[in-house]
N, C-alpha and C positions, 0 to 999 in steps of 0.2 A: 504494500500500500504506500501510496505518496503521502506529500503535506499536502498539496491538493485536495485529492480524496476527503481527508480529515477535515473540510473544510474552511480552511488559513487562507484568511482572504488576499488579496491581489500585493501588497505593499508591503507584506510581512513575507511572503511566497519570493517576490525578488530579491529581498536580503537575502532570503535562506541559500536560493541558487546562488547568489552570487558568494556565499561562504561554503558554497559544492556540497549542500545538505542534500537530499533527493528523498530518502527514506527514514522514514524516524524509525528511533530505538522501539523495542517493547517496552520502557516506561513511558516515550513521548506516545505509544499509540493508544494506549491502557487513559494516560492521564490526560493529554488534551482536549479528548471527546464532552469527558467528564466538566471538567473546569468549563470550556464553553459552555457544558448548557447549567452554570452556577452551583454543583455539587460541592461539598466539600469531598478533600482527597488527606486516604490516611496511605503513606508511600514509602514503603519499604524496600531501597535498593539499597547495593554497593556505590562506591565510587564510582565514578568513571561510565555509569550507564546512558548518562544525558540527560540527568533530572533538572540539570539547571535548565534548559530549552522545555524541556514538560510544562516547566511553569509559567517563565519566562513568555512564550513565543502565544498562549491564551492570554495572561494575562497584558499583556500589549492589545490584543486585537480587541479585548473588552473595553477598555480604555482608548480604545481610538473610537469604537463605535458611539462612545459618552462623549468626545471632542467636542462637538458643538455645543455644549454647557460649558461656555466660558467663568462663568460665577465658579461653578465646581471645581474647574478645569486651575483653578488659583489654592483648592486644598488638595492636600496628600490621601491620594486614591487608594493608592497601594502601598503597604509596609512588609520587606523581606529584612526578615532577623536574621540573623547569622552570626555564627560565633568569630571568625579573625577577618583582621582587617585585608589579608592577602585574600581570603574567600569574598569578603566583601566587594573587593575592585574586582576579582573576576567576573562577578555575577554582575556588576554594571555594566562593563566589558561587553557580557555576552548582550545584554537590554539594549546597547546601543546599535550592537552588530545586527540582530534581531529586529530590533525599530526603526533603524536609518528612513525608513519612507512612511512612520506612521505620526511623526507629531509629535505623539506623547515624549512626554518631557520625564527625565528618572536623575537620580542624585544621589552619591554613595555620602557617608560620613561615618568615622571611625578615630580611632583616639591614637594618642601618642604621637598627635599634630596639632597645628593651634586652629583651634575652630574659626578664627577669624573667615575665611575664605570660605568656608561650609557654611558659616550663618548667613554671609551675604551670596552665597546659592541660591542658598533657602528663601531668601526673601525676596527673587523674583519666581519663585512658585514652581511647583511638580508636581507629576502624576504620581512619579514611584518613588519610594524612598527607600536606599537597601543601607542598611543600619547595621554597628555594633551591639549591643545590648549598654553597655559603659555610655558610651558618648551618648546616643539616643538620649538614654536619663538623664545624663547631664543637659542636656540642649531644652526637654523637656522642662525639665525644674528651673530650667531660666527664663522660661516663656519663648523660646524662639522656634516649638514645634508644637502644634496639636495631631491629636489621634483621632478626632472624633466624627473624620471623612471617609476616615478609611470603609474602602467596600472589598477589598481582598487582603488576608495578611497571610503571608508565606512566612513558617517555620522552617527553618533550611539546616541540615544538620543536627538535630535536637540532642541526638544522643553527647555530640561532641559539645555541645554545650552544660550536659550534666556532667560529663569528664570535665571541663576544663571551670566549674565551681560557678556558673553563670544562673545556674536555675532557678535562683532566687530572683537575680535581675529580669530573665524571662518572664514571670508572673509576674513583677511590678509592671512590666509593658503591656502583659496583657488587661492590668485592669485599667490602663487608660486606652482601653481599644471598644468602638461601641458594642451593642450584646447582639445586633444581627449584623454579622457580616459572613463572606465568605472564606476556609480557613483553609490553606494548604499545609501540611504537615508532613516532612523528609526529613526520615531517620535511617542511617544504614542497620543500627542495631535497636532493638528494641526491649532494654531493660528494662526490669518494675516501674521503676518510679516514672521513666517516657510514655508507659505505655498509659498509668495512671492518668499523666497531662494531656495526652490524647483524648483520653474519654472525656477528657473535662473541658476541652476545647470543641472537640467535632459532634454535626448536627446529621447523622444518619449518611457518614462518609463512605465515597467507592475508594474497595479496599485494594492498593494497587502492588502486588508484593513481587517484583520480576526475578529474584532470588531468592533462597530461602534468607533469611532475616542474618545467619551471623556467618553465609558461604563467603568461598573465594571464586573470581571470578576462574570459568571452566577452562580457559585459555591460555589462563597463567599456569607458567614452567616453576614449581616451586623446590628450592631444595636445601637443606641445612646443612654447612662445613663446622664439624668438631674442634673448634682450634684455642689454646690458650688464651686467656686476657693480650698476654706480652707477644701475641704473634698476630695479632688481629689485624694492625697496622701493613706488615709484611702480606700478609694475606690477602688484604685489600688493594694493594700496588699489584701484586702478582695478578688477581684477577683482572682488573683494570687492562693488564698487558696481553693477557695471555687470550683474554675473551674478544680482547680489541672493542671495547667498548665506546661507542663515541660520546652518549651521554647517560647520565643514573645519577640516578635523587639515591643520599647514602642519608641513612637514619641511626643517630646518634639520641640515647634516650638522656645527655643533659645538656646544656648551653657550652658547656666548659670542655665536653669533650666534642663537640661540633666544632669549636675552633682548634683544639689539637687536630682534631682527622685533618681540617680543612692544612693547616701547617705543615702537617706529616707531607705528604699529598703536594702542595710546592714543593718543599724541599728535593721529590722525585721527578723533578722537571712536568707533574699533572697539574691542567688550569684547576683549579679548585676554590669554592667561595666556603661560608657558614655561612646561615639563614635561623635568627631566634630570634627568643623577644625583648636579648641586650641590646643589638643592633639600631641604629635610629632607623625611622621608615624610609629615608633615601637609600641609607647601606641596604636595607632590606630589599628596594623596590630597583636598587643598581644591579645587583647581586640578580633577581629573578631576571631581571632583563637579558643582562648577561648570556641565562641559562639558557633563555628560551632562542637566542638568536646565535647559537652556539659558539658563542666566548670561553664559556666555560664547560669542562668535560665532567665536573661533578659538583653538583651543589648537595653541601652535606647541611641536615637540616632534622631538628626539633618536630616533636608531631606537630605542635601546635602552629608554629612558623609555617609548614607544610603546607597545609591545608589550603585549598584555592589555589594551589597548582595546577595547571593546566597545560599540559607540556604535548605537543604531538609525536607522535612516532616515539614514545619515551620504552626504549626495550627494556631498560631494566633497571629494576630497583635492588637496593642493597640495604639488609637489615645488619649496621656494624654493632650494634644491642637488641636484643630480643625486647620486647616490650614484656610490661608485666603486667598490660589490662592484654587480656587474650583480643578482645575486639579492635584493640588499636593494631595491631596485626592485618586485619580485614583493611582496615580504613588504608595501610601504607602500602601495600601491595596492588592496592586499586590505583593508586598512579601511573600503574602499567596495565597493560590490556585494556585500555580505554576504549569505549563504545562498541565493543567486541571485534577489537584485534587481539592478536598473542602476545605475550608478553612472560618475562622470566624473572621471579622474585629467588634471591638469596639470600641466606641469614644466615650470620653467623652463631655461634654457641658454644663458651665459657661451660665450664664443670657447674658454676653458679647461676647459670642459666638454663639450665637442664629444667628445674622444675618450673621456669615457664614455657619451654618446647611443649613440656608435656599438657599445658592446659591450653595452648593454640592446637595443638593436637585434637584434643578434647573438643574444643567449638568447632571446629571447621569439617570433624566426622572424619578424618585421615591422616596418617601419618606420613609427615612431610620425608621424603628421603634424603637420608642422606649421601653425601658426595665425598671421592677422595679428591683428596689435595697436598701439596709438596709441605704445607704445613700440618698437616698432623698429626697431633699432640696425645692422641686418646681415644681409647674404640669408640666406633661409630655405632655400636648398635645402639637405637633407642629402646632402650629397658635399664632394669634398675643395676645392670652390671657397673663393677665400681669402677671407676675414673684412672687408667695407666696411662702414665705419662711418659713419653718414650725421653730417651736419654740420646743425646747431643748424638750426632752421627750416627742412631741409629739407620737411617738410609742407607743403602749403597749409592759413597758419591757418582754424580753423574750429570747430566746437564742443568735438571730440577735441583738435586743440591747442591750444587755451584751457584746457581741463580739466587736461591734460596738466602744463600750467604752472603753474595752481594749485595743482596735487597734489605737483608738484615744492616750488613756495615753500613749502607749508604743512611738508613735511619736512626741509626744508634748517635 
């Protein structure tokens, strides 16, 4: 089926072709029908399936059809919440790409910048408004936003906003939003407390689930290297070289080791950036530029930094820390095999990270295989066999452990 077919009328249909859309995803086909004729939508995917256009590309056409109420057309129509500021600019991003020929007017604002330029946005008037949860309140409790036009509000990401400690701020948004409106709600995962807000938010919602709730996407090549803490670094250059990778999001689970990988990584003559949230938003917003127009061969990067990536052709991602929510696992891996292409996730895995392989394990229904490699350190089976560390030179040297050694001197 086309955007055609789905019924996208004339001005929204030329952006699309002209950004080489032709066929939508199964959540744009499931969720756009819905949203046109005013349902609420409760939407359960992965990453990477196209749910930002699910929303995005209806709710544009709705808001063009209301254009001619110029009165209206001066308050905020639509509100998308969203947890980081880098998912924030994407999602405007895609609205502008999307609307180029409908009119409608849309407006990002997100904190850790000075709102001077976002309030004077704001006060020559929008349709959409894609907001932080932070800033919003803030803007709100100064008087420079109301809620009370809104006639769509998109929840984008819900889960990642109960991970990242926002769900309080959630609720205070939602009670300055009116009591009949229409609610769109995208969660990749759906734990108690998300699924609770759901219920308390949607008014006899189509329920849109194109994966099961906590899968990996079927495309993706997944597989886990057994390697010391102290070889992680070596291990990561060797793949890098040896896979000939040209680019990969590498996932470091804190800010301070995001900037060692990113260190380590120059020092071996690899373009390399960090992406967190010590960065000011220009380093942050140089750094993804960078990535996407391939300056850079690895942007190493934080979940939360991550998020609103949107990289094409991106083959593969690299887990340099295991996460230790199992579901953050889901959310980093969907980087890759975006809109169903293939794509290859690897992870590495410390003896002290064993017992959270074993609970990604556990959610995704399979056991990720493991791979050999010139690094390592300790059998590979997954089970509770104990942890052998091999001793120096165990290898017969040879090209691998030549290289092995080099790559070791060159970062010591």
């Amino acid at each position: 089926m086309t955007f055609e077919q789905l019924g996208i009328i004339e001005p929204i249909l030329k952006a699309l072709q002209t950004e080489g859309y032709t066929n939508p995803t199964p959540i744009q086909l499931q969720s756009i029908p819905a949203v046109l004729e005013r349902r609420d939508i409760l939407g359960c995917a992965q990453t990477g399936t196209g749910k930002t256009a699910a929303f995005a590309i209806p709710t544009l056409q709705i808001l063009h059809g209301l254009h001619a109420d110029h009165k209206a057309h001066r308050n905020i129509r639509s509100l998308v919440l969203t947890p980081t500021r880098e998912l924030a600019i994407q999602i405007n991003e895609s609205f502008a790409s999307y609307g180029r020929n409908t009119g409608v007017k849309h407006q990002v604002i997100f904190g850790g910048v000075s709102q001077h330029n976002q309030v004077n946005a704001l006060r020559n008037g929008t349709d959409i408004l894609i907001a932080t949860p932070g800033r919003l309140l803030d803007l709100i409790n100064q008087g420079y936003i109301s809620l009370q036009h809104i006639q769509i509000f998109v929840l984008d990401e819900a889960d990642r906003m109960l991970d990242m400690g926002f769900i309080h701020d959630v609720k205070k948004v939602i009670k300055e939003l009116p009591e009949k409106k229409q609610t769109l709600f995208f969660s990749a995962t759906m734990p108690p407390q998300i699924a609770h807000l759901a219920n308390s938010l949607l008014h006899f919602p189509i329920k849109v689930e194109v994966a099961p709730v906590s899968s990996t996407a079927e495309k993706i090549d997944q597989s886990v290297f057994f390697v010391n803490r102290t070889e992680k670094l070596p291990l990561l250059v060797h793949l890098l070289q040896a896979k000939a990778i040209d680019r990969t999001i590498v996932f470091s689970r804190t800010k301070h080791g995001a900037d060692k990988i990113a260190k380590g990584l120059k020092k071996m003559n690899i373009a390399a950036d960090a992406i967190h949230g010590d960065k000011s938003q220009n380093a942050r917003q140089n750094a993804l530029t960078n990535f996407k127009n391939g300056k850079l061969q690895v942007l190493v990067a934080t979940d939360i930094a991550a998020r609103g990536i949107d990289v094409d052709a991106l083959s593969h991602v690299i887990n340099f820390d295991l996460p230790n929510v199992p579901e953050t696992y889901v959310h980093r891996i969907g980087r890759t095999g975006r809109a169903g292409t293939s794509g290859i996730a690897f992870s590495f895995c410390d003896s002290e990270e064993r017992p959270y392989l074993n609970d990604i394990n556990k959610l995704i229904g399979l056991k990720v295989p493991a791979e050999n490699h010139p690094f390592e350190a300790f059998e590979t089976k997954q089970s509770a066999t104990p942890v052998v560390t091999k001793k120096p030179g165990y290898s017969k040297p040879g090209k691998s452990f030549r290289r092995k050694e080099n790559t070791r001197k060159a970062l010591s």
